[in-house]
N, C-alpha and C positions, 0 to 999 in steps of 0.2 A: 267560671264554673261551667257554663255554657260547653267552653270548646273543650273541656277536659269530658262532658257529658255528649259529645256527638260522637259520630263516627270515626270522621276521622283525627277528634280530639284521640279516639283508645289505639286510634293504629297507629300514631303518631307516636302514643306512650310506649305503646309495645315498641316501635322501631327503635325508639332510642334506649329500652331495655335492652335487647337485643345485641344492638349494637356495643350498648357498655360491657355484656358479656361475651359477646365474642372480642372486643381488644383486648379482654382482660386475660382471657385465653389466649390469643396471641403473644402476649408480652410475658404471659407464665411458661409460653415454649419456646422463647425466643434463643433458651441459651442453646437448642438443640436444633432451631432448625436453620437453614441457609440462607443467606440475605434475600438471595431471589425468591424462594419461599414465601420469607416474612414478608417481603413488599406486595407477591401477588394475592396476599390471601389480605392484606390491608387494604389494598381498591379493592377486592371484592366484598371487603366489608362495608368499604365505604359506598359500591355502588349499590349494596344492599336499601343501602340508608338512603341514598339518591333516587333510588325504583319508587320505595314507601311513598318517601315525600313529592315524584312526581306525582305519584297514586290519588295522593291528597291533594294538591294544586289542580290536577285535573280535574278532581269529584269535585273542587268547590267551585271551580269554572261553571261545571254545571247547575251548583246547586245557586249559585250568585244568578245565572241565564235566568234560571226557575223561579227566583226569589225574589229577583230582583235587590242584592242585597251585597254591594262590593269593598264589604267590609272585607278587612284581612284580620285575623289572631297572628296574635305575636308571635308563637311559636313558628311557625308557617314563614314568617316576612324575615326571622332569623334564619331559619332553613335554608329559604330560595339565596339570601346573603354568603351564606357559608357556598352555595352552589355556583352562587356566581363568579367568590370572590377564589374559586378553585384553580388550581395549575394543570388541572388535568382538563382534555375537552369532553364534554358531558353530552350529551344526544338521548333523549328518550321516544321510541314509538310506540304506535300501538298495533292494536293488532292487525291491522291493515298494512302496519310497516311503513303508517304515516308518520312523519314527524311533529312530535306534540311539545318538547321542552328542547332549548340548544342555547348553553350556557356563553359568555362572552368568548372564554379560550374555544370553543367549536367555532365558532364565528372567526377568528384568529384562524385558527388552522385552516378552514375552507375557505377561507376570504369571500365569507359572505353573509349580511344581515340574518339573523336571527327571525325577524321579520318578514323576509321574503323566504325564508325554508321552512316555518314551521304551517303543518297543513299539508307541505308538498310532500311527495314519496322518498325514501330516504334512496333511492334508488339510484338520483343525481347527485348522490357524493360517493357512487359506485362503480368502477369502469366496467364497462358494458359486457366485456368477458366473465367476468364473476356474477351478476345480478342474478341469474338465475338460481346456480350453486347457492350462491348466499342466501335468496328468500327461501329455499331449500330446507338450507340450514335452521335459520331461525325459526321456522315453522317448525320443524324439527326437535329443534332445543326446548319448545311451549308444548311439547307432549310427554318431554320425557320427566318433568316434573321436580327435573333438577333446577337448586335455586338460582345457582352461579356457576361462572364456569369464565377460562381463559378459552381467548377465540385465536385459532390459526395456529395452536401450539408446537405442531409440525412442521408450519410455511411460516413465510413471511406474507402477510396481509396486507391489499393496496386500496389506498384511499383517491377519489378525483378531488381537486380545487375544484371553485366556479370557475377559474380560467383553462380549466380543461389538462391542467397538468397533474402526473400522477405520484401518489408517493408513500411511498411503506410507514408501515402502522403496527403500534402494537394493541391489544384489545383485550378488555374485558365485559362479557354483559352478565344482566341479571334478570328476572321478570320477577313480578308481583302481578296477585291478583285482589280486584277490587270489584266485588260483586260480580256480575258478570263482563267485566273489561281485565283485559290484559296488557298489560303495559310492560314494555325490554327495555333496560336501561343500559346503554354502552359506555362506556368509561376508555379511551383510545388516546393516544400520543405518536406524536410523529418521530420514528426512528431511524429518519435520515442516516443522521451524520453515523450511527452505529452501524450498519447495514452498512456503510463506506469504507467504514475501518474495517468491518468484520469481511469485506471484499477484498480490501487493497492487504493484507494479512495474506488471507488464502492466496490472492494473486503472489505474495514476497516469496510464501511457501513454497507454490512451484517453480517462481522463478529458481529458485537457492536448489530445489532440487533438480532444477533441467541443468543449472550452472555447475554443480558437485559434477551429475554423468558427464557434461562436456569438458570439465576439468581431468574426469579419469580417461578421456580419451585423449585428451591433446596430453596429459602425463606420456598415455604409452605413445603417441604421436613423437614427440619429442625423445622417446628410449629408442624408438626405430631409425630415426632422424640423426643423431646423436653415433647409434652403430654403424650407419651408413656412412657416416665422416670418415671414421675411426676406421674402419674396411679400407674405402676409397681411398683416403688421401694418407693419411698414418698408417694402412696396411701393406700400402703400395710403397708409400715411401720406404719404411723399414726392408722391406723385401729388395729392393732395390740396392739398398744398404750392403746389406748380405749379398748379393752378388757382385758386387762391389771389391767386397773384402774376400771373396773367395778368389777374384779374378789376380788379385794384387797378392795373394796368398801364392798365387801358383807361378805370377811372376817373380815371385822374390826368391822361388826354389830353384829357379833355371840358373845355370853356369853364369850366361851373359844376361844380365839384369836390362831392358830397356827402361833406362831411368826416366825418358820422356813417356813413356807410357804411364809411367807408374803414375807420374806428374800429375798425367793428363785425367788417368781413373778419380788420385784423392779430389783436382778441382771438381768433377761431378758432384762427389761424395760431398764437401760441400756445399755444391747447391742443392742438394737435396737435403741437407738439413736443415741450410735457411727455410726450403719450402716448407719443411716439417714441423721445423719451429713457429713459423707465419699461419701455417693450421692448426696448430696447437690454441695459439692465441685467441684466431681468428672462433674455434669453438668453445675454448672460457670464454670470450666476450659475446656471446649470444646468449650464454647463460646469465653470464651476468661479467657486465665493463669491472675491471679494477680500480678506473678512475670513480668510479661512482663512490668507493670506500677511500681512494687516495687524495682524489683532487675535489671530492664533493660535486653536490645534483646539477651545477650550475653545468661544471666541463664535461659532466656524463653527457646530461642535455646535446650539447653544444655538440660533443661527437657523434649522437645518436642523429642528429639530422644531417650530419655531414655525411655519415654511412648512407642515409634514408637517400638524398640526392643524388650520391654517384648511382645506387642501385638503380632505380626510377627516375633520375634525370627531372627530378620535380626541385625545382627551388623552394629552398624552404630560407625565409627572413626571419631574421630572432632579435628577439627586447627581452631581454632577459636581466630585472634590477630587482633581486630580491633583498639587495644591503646588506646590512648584518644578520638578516634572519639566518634561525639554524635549525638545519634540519634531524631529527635524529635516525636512526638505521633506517627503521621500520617505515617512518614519513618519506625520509628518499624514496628509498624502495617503490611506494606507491603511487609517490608522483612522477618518477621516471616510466614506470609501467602504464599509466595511463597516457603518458606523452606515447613510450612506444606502440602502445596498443590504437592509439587514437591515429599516429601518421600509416598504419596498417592500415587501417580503414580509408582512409584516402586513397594507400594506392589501390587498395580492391575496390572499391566503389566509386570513388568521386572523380574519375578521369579529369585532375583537376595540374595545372601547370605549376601554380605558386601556391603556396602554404606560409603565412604567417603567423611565428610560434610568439604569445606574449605571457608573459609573466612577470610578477611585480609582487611586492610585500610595503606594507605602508606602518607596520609595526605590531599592527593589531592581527590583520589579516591576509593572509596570501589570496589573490587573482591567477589563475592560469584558461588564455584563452589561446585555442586553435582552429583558424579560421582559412578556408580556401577557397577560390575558383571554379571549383567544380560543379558537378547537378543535385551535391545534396543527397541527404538518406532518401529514401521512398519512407510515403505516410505509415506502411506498416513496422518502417522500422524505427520509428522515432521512440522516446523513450517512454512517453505518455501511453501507446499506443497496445491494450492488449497484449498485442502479438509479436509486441516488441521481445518478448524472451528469445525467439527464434536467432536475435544477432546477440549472439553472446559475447561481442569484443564489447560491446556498448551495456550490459549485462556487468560483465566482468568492471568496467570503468562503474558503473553506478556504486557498484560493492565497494571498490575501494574508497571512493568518495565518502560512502559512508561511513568507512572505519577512518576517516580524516572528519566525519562530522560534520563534511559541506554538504554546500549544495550544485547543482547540477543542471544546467537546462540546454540545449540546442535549438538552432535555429529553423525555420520555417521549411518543408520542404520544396526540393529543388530548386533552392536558396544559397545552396553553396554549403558543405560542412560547415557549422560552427559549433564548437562544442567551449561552453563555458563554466568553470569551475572557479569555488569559492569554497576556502575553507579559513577557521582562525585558527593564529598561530598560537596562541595562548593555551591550548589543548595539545602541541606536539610536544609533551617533555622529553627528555634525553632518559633514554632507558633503565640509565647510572641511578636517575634519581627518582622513577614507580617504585612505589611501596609494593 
């Protein structure tokens, strides 16, 4: 009866009045508001209830100093238990912005005693660029009279370890007042790994969109590329044709035919079709090999580096055991394209002699590695790297790797190309048989 008759026996009653009625309002709006909502107005219910009851741990500190008298009420020794045994980390100062309560999980996330922070200025779990801003703030927040409030709603908020390292945070505080002291209760969680996603996200975004414009370029790259053949070699050839057949035209009108002439025109006229034909080919198979659809990914391979070697005089060695595995349209397609897109990059970059192509399937999963002699990407173009968007053949290979579902990594720079790919083949079905 004592501690229901003291002081902080009534503020203790009000908080947990309080408290029952605002969850209860919470859970009566629950069907209308947003999960983010509901959870942040729940810590700041809860930190409500954490401010009060630092409010009272503190006043009986004192009044136990004054009393002499280290008794604890139940209510109180339940509280601090409910405080301690929280998932959230808990930090209470006062109005000095000293630290007066810091529950085990704050201890956890600063990695440091409880014991040696409380007393000191909350200022050493603040990196040095913000201190000022912040006590700012929070002097700030103690005039405006408001109870609670989400902190950094705009930014991302950063916290120091004691080892001196920094790291994002999300936050809630509250104040209470207790005769004339003022106590802020922060309620905070480390939002690492979110702040990583929610980076490497934005980062995928732009890559996909630097990747799209460089895709609409090298499309019309490849329509200018494409006309210039057709001009060149099939405009010239045809033309050539044609004067052919008009020369032969005007011989077969003459009285005295020279049949060796005539001979002589059709054999041209022949070689100029072989070459016509041999450009034909030679521009479907850039577009894309036949053997790829005839002979399957193994003999496309196998010709793509034999073209790669006459053009660039790069030897390229091949292990090529993928067994019975089978590929369907789509999975060729993307594994030939990362092969061709990969020995591109060697010969533009890696002024490299030999190239060894491997690839193997064990039943479960397919290996393709592509390793060379050369100097290797530069740091900014490796695939970890930022600024890695800028090489968009290594861009473009990441992408399709990922519509195979693998994984992807390279080796060290100036180490030599290595580019190593892993996918399972239990995810390539034959397109006959996707729902």
């Amino acid at each position: 009866m004592n501690t229901v008759a003291s002081p902080s026996g009534l503020c203790l009653r009000t908080a947990l009045t309080a408290l029952a009625a605002f969850l209860t309002g919470v859970l009566a709006a629950s069907s209308t508001a947003s999960l983010s909502l509901r959870w942040t107005s729940i810590i700041a219910g809860v930190s409500v209830l954490v401010s009060l009851v630092a409010c009272i741990v503190w006043s009986h500190r004192r009044e136990r100093r004054r009393r002499a008298a280290p008794a604890q009420t139940f209510d109180e020794a339940r509280l601090m238990a409910i405080i301690r045994s929280s998932r959230e980390a808990i930090v209470t100062i006062d109005a000095m912005q000293r630290i007066v309560l810091m529950n085990p999980m704050a201890e956890e996330l600063f990695g440091c005693d409880a014991a040696n922070a409380i007393g000191g200025p909350l200022s050493r779990f603040i990196p040095e660029r913000f201190r000022l801003v912040h006590a700012g703030h929070v002097e700030q927040f103690g005039t405006t009279g408001t109870f609670d409030r989400r902190m950094g709603s705009q930014r991302v908020l950063y916290a120091l370890r004691d080892d001196g390292s920094e790291f994002p945070i999300e936050a809630s505080i509250s104040q209470s007042q207790y005769g004339d002291e003022k106590l802020y209760t922060v309620m905070l969680r480390d939002v690492t790994e979110r702040v990583r996603a929610e980076e490497a996200l934005t980062q995928s975004r732009e890559d996909l969109r630097e990747l799209s414009a460089n895709l609409q370029q090298v499309r019309e790259e490849e329509k200018a590329h494409i006309a210039r053949e057709l001009h060149d070699d099939l405009g010239q050839s045809l033309t050539a044709l044609k004067m052919d057949v008009t020369v032969i035209a005007h011989a077969l009108d003459r009285e005295a035919i020279d049949r060796a002439y005539v001979h002589e025109r059709l054999q041209a006229m022949a070689r100029v079709i072989d070459a016509t034909v041999a450009s034909v080919r030679r521009i479907a198979a850039n577009q894309r090999p036949a053997m790829l659809d005839d002979l399957g990914l193994v003999a496309a391979i196998d010709w793509l580096a034999d073209e790669f070697s006459q053009r660039y005089g790069i030897r390229v060695v091949r292990r090529l055991e993928v067994g019975p595995a089978v590929f369907p349209h789509g999975a060729a397609t993307a594994v030939f394209r990362i092969v061709q897109e990969a020995l591109t990059n060697v010969a533009r970059h890696a002024q490299a002699s030999l190239v060894t192509l491997t690839m193997y399937a064990d039943g479960e999963r397919c290996a393709l590695d592509i390793v060379d002699d050369g100097r290797g990407l530069p740091v900014h173009e490796q695939p970890g790297d930022p600024r890695a968007g800028r090489n968009f053949g290594l861009l473009g290979i990441r992408e399709r790797v990922r519509m195979l579902g693998g994984t992807l990594s390279t080796g060290e720079p100036g180490k030599g190309f290595n580019l190593s790919i892993a996918f399972p083949l239990n995810t390539l079905q034959p397109e006959e048989t996707q729902s």
